[in-house]
C-alpha positions as CSV (number, residue, x, y, z in Angstrom):
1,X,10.6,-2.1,8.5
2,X,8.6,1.4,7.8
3,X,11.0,2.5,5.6
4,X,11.0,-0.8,3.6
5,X,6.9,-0.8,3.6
6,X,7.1,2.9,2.9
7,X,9.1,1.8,-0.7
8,X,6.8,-0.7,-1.7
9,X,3.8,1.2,-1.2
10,X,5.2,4.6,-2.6
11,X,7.4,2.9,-5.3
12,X,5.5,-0.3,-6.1
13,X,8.5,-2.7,-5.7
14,X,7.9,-5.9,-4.6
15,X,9.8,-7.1,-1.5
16,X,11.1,-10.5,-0.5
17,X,11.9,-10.9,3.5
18,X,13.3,-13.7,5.2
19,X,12.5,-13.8,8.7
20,X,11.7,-16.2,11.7
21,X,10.5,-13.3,13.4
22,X,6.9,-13.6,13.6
23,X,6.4,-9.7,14.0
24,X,7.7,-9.0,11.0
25,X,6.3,-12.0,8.8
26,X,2.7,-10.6,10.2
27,X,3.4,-7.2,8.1
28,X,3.3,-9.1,5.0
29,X,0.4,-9.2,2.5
30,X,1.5,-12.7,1.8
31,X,3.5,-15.4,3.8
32,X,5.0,-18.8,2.7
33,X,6.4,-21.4,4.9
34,X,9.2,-23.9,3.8
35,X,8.4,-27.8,5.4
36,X,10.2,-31.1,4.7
37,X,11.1,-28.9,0.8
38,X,7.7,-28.2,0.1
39,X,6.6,-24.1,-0.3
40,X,3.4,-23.7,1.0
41,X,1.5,-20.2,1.3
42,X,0.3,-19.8,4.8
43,X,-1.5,-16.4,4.9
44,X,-1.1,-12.8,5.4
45,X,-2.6,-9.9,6.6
């Protein structure tokens, strides 16, 4: 995961993760959560 942050703050690429992990999904700036089809943004850091 530091070497993943480490390219998006160094190179400015934007990254998408998939996860069920919560400790990883609470690195992201921004976090979106999939119920009954619907996307809905839940939060971030």
């Amino acid at each position: 995961m530091e070497m993943l942050r480490a390219i998006h703050e160094k190179m400015g690429k934007t990254l998408v993760i998939i996860t069920h992990d919560n400790r990883v999904a609470g690195m992201a700036d921004r976090r979106f959560s999939i119920v009954d089809g619907v996307l809905t943004e839940v939060g971030g850091r």
